[in-house]
N, C-alpha and C positions, 0 to 999 in steps of 0.2 A: 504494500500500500504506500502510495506517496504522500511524503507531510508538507511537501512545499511545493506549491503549483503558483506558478507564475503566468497572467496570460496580458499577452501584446498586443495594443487594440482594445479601444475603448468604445462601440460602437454594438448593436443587437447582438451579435454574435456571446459578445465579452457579459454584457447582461444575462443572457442565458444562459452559459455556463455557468455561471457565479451561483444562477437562483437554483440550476440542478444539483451542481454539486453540494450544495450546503441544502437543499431538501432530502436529497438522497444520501447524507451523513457524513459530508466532509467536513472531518473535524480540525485537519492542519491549517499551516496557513496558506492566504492566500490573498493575492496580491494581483494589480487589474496596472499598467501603464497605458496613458493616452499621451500623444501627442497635441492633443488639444487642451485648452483650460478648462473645459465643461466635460460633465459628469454624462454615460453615453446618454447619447441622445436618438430621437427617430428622423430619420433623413427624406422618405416622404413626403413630408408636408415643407420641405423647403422651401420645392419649386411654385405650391401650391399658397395654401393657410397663409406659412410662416412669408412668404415672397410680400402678398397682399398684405401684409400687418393687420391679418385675422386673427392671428395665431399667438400668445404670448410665448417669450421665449421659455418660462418653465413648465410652459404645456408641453414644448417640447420631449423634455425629460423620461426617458423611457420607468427608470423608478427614482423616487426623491434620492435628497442625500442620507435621511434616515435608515433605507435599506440597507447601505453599505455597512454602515455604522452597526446596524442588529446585525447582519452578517459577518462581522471583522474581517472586513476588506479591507484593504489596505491600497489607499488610490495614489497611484503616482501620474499626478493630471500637468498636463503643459512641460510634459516630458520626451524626450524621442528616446526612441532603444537604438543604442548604435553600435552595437558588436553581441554576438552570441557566444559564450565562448566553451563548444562543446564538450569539453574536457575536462574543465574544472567546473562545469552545470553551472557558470554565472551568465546573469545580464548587464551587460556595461548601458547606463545611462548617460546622456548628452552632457548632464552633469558632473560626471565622472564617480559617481554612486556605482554602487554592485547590487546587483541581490540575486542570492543562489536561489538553485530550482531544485528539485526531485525531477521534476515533469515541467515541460514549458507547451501552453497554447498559443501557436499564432493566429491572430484574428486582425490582420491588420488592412484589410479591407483593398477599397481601388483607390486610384487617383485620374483626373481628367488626364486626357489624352490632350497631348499639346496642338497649337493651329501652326502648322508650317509655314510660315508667310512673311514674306517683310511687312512690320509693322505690328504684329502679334503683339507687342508690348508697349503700345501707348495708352494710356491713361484712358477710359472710359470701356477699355476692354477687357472681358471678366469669364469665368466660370465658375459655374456653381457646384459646389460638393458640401460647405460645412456652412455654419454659423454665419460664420468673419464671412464669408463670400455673401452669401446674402445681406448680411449688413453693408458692403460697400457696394452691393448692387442696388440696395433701395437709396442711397444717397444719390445715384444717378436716375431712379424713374421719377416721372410725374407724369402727367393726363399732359398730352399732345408731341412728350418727347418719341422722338425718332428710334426706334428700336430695330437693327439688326440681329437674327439667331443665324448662327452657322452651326447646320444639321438638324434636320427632322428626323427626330428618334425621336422615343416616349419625354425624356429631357427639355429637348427645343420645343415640342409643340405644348406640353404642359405649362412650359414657360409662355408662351405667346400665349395661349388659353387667358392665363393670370394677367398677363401685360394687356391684354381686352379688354379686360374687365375694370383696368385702373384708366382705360383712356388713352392710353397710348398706339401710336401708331407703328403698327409691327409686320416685320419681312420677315421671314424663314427662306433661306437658301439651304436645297439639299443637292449634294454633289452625283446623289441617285435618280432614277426615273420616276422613280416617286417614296413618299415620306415611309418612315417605318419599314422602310426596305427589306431589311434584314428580317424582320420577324412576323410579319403578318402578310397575308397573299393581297392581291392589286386590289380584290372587292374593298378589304378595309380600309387598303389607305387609299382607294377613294372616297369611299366614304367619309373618313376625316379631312382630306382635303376639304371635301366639299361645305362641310361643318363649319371648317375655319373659315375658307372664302367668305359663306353667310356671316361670320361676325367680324369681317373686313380685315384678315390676316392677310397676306398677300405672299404666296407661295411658291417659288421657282425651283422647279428643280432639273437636274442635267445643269447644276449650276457651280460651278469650281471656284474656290478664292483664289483670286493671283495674287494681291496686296490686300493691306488697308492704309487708309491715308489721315495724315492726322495735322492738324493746325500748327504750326513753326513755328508758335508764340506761346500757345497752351501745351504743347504736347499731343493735347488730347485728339480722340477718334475723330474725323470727317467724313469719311466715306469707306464704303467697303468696294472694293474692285475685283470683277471676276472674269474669268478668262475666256467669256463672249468681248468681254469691252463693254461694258455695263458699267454704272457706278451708283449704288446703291445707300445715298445719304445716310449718316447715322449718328444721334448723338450719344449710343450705348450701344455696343458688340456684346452677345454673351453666345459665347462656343460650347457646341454641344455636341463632338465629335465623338465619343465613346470614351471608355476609359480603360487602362492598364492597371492589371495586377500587382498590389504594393509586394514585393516578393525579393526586395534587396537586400533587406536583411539576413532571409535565407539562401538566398544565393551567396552570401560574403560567407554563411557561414559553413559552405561545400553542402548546405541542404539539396536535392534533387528537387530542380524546380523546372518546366517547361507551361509557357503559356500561364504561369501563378505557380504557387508551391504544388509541388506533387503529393497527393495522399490516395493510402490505399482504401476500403469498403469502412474500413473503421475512425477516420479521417486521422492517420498515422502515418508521419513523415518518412524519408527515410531515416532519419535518427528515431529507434525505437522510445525514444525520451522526448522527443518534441512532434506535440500533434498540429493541426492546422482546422480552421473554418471559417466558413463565410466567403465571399467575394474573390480571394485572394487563393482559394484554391483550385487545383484541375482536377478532377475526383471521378471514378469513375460511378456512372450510371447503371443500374442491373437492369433495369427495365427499358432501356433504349440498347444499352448493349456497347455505348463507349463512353468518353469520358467529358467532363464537360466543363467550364467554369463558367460559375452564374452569376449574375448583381442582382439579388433577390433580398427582399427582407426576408421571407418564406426557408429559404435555401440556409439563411443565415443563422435562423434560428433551429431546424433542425440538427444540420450539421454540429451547433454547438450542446445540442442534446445529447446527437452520438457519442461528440468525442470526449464532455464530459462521462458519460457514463462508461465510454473505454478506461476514462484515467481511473475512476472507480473501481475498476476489476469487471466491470459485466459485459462481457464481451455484445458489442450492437453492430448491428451494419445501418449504415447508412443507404436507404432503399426506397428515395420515395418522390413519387410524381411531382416535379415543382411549377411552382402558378406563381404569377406575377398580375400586378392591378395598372392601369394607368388610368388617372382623373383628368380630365378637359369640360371644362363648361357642367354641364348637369348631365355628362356622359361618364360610365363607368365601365371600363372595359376591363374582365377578369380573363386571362388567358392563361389554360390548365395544360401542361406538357410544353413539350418540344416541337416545332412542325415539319423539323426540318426533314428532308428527305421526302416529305409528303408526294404522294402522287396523283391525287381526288380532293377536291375542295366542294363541300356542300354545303349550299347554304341554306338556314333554317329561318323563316321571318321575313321581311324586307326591310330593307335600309330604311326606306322613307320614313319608315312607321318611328326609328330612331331605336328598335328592339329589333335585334337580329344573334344569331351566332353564326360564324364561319366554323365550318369543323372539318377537320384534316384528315386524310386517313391514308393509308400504307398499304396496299395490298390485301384492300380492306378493311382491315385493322384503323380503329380510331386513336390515333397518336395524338391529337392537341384538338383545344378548342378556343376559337376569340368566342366571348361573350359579351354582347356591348347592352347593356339595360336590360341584359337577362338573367338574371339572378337563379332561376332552378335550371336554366340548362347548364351553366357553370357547375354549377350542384349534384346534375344527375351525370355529367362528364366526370369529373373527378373518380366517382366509381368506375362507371365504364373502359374509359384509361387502364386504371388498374388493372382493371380485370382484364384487358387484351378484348375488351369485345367486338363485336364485327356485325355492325349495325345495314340493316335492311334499308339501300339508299333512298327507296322512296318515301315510307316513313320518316326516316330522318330530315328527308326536304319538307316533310308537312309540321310548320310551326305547331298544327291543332292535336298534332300525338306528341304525348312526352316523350321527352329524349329517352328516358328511362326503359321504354315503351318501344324503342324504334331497335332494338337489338331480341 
């Protein structure tokens, strides 16, 4: 049994571990480092709630500071870990503090992926991931400013979504054929497209950034330039290009890391002493059959259930269908599984109606589902997934049979 677990990363991940091991009888200590000054927090409502200043900042707060404290955790907050040192089981801190481990979890999440561009760094251009980001991005919105996104993924348009609703005037440039590219088939992201056009978002895509240009007096942003020859006014850039696995620390430390730290079913690195969850891992899948890294709150928090209950001694695999949500406007899209590799797209509902699911399936087999305002077909997929079931295409196209109903 381990008496001293350490985990890196203060974020859903780092919260769930904490709450399992000490419900399921961890009596040693234990100890949580963030690189940030705030206690973790939920990251969701950045782009959203917390963007719009709906949100106070200790709504944020995934549990007060009182749980740590009835937990004897021990926070090492506005700290970086900057060396692993797997030999003598220490963690070297930015400070030059130690603190030894039995067991060490990394949970150190992503980071934005940077914009390749000249001009990437003048003053009114930003991305979003933490707190501080949000906070210097509301110093630049107001009702009629000029708003620039590079990338339509769930990110850019939640942000436009928000920046609508404050009044501002907003462009989404995506360097694909169309928005959400990656992860949803062409019905959805037209259908979002067309959502946002209605609430005057202005959306190009097949759209590249060659520059941005910025004022020679201020610094700051002017224009964003892309490689039609376009030039696209702006008096706020926020970049929403995807992001990279934080995974430097285990790479410095000869950890085995491709594409994020490597972990196996039980989310165990390869130092049998140091485990890994959430964002920042490549892990493999039982149920798709390869391996995946995911930016999930979903993913983040089971993961950190597994690999708590591995340092525990009970051996767990990690085994389970992951779903993600994205909010825009009074839209709710719940998307259950992976699509990828899909070879049939059915769709359940009609767009117009604004309730619809797209559902994916594999040689029959139903592997994922978008659900946009539909709450029980998300619901009755979840199962289905699991199960591997292999739904009857034409029931499945009849909104008026339950999904439950169409296998």
């Amino acid at each position: 049994m381990f008496e001293k677990i350490v985990i890196v990363g203060a974020g859903q991940a780092a919260v769930q571990a904490v709450d399992t091991l000490r419900r399921k009888g961890f009596t040693g200590k234990l100890a949580v480092v963030g690189d940030e000054p705030w206690l973790p927090y939920q990251r969701p409502p950045l782009s959203k709630k917390y963007l719009a200043g709906s949100l106070e900042r200790d709504r944020l707060m995934i549990r007060p500071a009182q749980f740590y404290a009835d937990h004897s955790v021990e926070t090492h907050l506005g700290r970086r870990a900057d060396e692993i040192s797997r030999r003598e089981q220490r963690l070297r801190l930015d400070d030059g503090s130690t603190l030894a481990y039995d067991a060490l979890l990394l949970a150190t999440g992503s980071r934005p992926r940077k914009l390749v561009a000249p001009g990437a760094d003048l003053a009114g251009v930003h991305f979003l991931r933490t707190i501080a980001d949000v906070e210097r991005i509301r110093a630049d919105f107001g009702p009629g400013r000029r708003l620039v996104i590079v990338g339509g993924g769930y990110i850019g348009l939640e942000v436009a979504a928000t920046a609508r609703e404050l009044g501002m005037d907003v462009t989404v440039l995506e360097m694909a054929e169309r928005v959400m590219n990656r992860v949803t088939c062409s019905e959805v992201s037209s259908f979002y497209e067309r959502e946002h056009a209605r609430h005057g978002v202005r959306i190009i895509c097949n759209s590249r950034v060659r520059a941005l240009t910025g004022d020679s007096q201020s610094g700051r942003i002017r224009a964003v330039l892309t490689e039609d020859g376009a030039e696209h006014p702006a008096d706020v850039v926020i970049v929403g290009v995807g992001v990279l696995p934080v995974d430097e620390l285990a790479v410095a430390a000869g950890i085995e890391c491709s594409n994020g730290i490597s972990v196996d079913e039980h989310c165990r690195t390869s130092d049998p002493l140091i485990y890994a969850a959430g964002d920042c891992t490549h892990h493999p899948n039982r149920h798709y059959g390869r391996r995946l890294r995911l930016e999930s709150v979903d993913n983040a928090f089971e993961q950190a259930t597994t690999a708590a209950l591995n340092l525990l001694g009970t051996p767990t695999a990690h085994d389970k269908v992951p779903w993600f949500w994205s909010d825009q406007y009074d839209l709710k899209m719940i998307i259950v599984g992976i699509c990828h590799g899909h070879d049939t797209v059915v769709t359940r509902g009609n767009p117009s109606s604004r309730s619809f699911s797209a559902c994916y399936l594999r040689e029959g087999e139903l592997i994922a589902i978008d659900s946009v305002n539909s709450p029980k077909d998300q619901m009755a997929a979840r199962k289905v997934i699991a199960a591997r079931g292999r739904p009857n295409l034409d029931k499945l196209a009849d909104a008026g049979i339950a999904l439950k109903d169409a296998v």
